[in-house]
Structures are given as C-alpha cells and as structure tokens.
Backbone bond lengths (Angstrom), bond angles and torsions (degrees), N, CA, C in turn:
res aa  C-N    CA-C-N  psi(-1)  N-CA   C-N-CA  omega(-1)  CA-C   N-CA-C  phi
1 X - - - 1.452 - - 1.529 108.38 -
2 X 1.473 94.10 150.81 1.864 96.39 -177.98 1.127 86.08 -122.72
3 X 1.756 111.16 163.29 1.557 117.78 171.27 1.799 96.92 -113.48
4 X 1.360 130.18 163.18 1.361 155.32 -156.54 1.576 105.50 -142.74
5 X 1.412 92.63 130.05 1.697 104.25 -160.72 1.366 83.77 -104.56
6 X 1.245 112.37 155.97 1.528 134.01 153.95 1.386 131.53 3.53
7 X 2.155 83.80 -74.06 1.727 106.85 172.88 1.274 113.14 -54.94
8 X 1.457 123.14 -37.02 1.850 115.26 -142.00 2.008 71.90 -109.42
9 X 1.017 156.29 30.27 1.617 150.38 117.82 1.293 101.94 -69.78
10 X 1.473 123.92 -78.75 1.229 124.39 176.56 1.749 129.21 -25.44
11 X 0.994 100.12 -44.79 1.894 106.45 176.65 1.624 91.68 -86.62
12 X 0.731 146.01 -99.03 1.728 124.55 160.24 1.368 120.35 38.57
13 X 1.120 114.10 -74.91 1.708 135.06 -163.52 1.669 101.50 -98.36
14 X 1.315 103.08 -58.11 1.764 82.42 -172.57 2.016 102.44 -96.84
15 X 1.278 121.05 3.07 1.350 92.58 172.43 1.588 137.49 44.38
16 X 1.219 79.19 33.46 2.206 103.41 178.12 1.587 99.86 -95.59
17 X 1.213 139.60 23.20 1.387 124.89 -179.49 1.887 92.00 -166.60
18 X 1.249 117.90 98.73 1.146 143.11 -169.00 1.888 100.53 -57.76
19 X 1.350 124.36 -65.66 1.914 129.74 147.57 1.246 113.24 -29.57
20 X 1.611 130.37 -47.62 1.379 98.22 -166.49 1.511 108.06 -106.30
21 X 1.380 108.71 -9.91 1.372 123.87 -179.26 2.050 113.71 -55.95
22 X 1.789 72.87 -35.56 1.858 67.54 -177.51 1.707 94.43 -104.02
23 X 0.956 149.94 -18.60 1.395 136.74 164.25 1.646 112.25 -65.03
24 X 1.326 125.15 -6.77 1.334 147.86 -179.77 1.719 92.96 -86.65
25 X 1.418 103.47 -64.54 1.517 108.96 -161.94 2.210 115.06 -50.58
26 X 1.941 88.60 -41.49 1.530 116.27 -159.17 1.702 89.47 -80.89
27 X 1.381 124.14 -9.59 1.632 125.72 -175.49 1.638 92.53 -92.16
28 X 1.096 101.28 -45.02 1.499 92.63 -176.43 1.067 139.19 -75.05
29 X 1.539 107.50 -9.64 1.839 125.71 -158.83 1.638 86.95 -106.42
30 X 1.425 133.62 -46.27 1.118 117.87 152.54 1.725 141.71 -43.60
31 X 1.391 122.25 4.95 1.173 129.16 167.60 1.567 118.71 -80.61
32 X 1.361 136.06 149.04 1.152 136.54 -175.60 1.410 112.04 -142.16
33 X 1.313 138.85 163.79 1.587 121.89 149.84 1.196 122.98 -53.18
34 X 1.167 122.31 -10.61 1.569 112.12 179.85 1.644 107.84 -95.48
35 X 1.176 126.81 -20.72 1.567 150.88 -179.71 1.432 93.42 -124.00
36 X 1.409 146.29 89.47 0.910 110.81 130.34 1.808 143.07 -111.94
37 X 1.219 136.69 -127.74 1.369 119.80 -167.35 1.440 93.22 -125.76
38 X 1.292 104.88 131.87 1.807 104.36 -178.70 1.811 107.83 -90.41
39 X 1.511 110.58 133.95 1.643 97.92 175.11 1.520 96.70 -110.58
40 X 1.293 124.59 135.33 1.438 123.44 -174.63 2.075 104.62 -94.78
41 X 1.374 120.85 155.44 1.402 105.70 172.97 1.475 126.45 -58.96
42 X 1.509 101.83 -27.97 1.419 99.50 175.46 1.428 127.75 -68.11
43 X 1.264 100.86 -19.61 1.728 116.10 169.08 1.465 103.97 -55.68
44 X 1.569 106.99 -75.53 1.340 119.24 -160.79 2.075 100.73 -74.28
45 X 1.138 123.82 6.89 1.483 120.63 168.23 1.957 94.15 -85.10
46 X 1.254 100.75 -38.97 1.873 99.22 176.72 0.877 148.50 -46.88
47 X 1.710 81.26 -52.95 1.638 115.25 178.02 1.703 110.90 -56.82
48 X 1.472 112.73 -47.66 1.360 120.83 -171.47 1.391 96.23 -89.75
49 X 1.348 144.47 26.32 1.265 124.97 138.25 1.071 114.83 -97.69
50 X 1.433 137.76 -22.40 1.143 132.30 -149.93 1.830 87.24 -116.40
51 X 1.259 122.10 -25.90 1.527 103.06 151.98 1.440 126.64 -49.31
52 X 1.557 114.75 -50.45 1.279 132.31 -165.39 1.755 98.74 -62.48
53 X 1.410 106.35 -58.67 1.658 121.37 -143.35 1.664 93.29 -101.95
54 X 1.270 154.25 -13.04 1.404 148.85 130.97 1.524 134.24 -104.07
55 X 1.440 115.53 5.28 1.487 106.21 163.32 1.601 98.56 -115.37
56 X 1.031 116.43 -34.37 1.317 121.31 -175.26 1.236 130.38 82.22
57 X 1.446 114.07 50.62 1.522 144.36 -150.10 1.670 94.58 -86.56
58 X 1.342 135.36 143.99 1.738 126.27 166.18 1.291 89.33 -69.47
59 X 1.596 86.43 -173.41 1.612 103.37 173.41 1.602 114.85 -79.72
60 X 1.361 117.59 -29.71 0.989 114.27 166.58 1.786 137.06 -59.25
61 X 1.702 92.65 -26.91 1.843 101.57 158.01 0.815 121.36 -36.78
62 X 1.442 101.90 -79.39 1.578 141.08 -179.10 1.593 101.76 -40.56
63 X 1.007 149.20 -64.75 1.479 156.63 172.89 1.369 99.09 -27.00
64 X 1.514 104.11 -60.04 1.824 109.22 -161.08 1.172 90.04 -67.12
65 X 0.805 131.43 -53.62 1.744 129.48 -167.21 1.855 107.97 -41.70
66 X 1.262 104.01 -69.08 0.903 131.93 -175.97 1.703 104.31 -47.65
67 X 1.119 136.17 -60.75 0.815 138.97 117.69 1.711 138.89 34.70
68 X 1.192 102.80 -93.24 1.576 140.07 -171.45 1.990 75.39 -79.82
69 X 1.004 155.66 -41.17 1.281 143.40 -163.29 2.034 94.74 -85.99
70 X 1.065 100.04 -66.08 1.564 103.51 -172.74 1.741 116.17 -41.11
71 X 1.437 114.82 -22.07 1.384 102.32 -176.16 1.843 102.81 -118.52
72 X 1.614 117.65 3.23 1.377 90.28 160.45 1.575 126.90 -62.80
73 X 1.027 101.37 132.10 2.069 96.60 160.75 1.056 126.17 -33.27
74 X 1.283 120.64 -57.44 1.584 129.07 -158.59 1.566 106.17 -86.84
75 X 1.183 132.27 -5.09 1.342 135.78 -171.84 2.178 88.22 -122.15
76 X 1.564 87.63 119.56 1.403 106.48 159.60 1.500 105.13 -86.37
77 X 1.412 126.41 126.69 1.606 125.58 148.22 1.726 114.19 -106.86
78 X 1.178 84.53 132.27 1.668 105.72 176.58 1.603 104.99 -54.16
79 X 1.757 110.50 111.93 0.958 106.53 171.88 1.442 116.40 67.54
80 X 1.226 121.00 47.45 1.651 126.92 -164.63 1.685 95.00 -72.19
81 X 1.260 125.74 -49.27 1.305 93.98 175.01 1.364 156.02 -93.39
82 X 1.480 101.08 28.84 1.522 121.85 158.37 1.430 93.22 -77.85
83 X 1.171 109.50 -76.09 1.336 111.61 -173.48 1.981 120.76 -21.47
84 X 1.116 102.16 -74.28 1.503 120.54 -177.97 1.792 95.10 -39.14
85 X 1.832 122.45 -65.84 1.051 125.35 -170.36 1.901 107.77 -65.82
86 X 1.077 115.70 -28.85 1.442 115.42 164.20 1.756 134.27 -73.00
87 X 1.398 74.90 -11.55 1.701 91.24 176.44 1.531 109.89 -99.39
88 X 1.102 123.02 -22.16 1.528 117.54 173.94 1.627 103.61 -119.25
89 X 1.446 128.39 32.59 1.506 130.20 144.29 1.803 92.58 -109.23
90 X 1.118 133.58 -14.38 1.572 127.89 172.27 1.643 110.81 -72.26
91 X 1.259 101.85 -23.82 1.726 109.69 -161.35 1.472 88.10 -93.10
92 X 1.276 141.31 -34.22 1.812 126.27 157.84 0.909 135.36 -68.95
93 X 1.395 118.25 -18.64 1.345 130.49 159.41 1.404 96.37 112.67
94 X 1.950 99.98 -177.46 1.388 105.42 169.28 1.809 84.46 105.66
95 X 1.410 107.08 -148.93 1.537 104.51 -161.36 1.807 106.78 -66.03
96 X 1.180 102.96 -174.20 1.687 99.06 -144.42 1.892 76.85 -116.37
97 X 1.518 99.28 162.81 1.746 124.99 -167.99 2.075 96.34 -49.34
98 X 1.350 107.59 -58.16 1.547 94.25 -178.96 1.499 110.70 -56.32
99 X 1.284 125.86 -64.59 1.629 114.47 177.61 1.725 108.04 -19.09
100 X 1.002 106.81 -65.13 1.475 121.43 -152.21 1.718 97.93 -53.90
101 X 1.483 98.30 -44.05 1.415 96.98 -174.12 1.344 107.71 -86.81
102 X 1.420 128.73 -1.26 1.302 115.33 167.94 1.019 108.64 -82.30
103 X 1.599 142.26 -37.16 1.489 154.52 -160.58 1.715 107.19 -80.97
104 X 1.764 117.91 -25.47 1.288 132.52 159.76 1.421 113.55 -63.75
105 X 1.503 108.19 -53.57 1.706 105.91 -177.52 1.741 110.25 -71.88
106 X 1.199 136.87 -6.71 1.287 134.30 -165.48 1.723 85.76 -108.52
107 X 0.916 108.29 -37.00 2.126 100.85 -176.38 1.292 95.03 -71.93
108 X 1.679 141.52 -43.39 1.116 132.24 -150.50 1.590 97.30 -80.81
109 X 1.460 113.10 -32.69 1.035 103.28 -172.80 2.273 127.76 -106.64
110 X 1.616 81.67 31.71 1.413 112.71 -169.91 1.635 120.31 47.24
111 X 1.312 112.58 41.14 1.176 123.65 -172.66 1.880 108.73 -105.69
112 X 1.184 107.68 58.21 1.631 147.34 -166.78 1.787 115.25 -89.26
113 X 1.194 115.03 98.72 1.454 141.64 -11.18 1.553 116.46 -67.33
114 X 1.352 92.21 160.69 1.528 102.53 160.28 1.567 114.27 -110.17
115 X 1.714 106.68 118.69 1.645 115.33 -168.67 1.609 88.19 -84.94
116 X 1.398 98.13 147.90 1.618 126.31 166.45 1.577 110.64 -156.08
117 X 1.430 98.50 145.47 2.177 103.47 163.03 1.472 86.20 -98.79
118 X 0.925 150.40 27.94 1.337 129.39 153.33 2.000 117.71 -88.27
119 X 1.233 113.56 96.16 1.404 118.32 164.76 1.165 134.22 23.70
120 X 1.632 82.46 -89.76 1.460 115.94 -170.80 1.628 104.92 -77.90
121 X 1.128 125.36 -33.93 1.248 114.84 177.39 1.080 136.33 -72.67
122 X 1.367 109.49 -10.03 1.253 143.09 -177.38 1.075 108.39 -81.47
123 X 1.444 137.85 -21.43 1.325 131.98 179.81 1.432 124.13 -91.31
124 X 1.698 102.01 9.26 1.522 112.02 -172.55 1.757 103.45 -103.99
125 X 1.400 111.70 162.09 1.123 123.13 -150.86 2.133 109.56 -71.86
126 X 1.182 109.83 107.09 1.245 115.75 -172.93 1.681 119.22 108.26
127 X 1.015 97.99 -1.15 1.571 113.32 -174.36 1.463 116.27 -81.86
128 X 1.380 159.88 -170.36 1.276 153.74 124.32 1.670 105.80 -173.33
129 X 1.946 78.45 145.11 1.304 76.33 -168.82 1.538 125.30 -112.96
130 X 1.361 115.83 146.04 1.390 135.72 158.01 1.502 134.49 -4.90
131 X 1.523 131.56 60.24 0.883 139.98 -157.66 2.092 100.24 -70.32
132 X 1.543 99.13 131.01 1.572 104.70 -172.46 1.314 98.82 -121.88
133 X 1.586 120.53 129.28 1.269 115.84 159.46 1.411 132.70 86.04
C-alpha cells in the first residue's frame, strides 16, 4: 500500500497543472486492490479546506469529491465511514467537514460529549457546547 498526499488528489480533481495532473493521473491508474492507495483523514480534512478556501468549490463540490474518493476500490480512506457520513452532513451545511470529523472521531472513540465554543459544531450529534462567561 501507498499513502496519497493532498497535492497529488488535488492535481487529480482540479487539473490546473498539466505535469502533475498526468503524473497524478499515471499514480493513480497504477493502484489495484492488492496495492492500493491509502487516504488518511488528515489529508481529506485539507483537501476540503483548500477546496473551500482557494478554489472556491460549494459545499456541494466538495461533497462530490469527497465522495467519488470514498467508493473507489483501489483507494483505502481512513475511516471511510465518518468520512462518507461527514461528507453528506457538510453538503447541508451548518458545521464545516473538520467539525464533523472531529465529532466522528470522539463518538468512535466513546469520548461522549465532545465540549466546543464553537456554535455550529455544537449542534451536531454528541457535541455540546461550552458556555463562557
């Protein structure tokens, strides 16, 4: 198994760099189930910022993306089904793809509630928030 950084998804999906796009493409077409490419969460927590906050993808992009990664074969994602369920509570909005996956990793790992002053994150299931002042 290989693991897949950020960048070489990124040139992948948006195809803004003609060199790495296809050394991106020829990394990927070489993956198999028996080899395949590991995506870690911290990757895919990246990926959807730097979709969001420099291409300027909706949430609904970002979803498909997200998405379209969780059900190839040949690509393992860490924890695909936080992911998958964090990717389509991101696509309605409300707290943003890391919340979601932080509020996934604290349930998975029965760490119930999870305190935050963040709002919005707070309104997701197991979460509560941090009264200041």
């Amino acid at each position: 198994m290989i693991a897949l950084d950020t960048n070489v998804l990124l040139r992948f999906f948006l195809r803004d760099d003609e060199a790495q796009t296809e050394a991106a493409e020829k990394l990927l077409r070489q993956l198999t189930l028996k080899e395949p490419g590991f995506v870690c969460r911290e990757v895919l927590v990246e990926l959807v910022r730097v979709l969001d906050r420099y291409y300027h993808f909706d949430r609904d992009q970002i979803a498909g993306v997200l998405n379209e990664l969780v059900v190839v074969a040949a690509v393992e994602i860490e924890c695909a089904s936080d992911v998958a369920e964090a990717a389509g509570g991101y696509r309605r909005g409300g707290a943003d793809f890391a919340d979601r996956m932080i509020a996934a990793a604290a349930r998975r790992a029965g760490a119930v509630p999870l305190y935050t002053f963040d709002r919005k994150a707070a309104r997701l299931s197991g979460v509560t928030l941090v009264e200041s002042g």
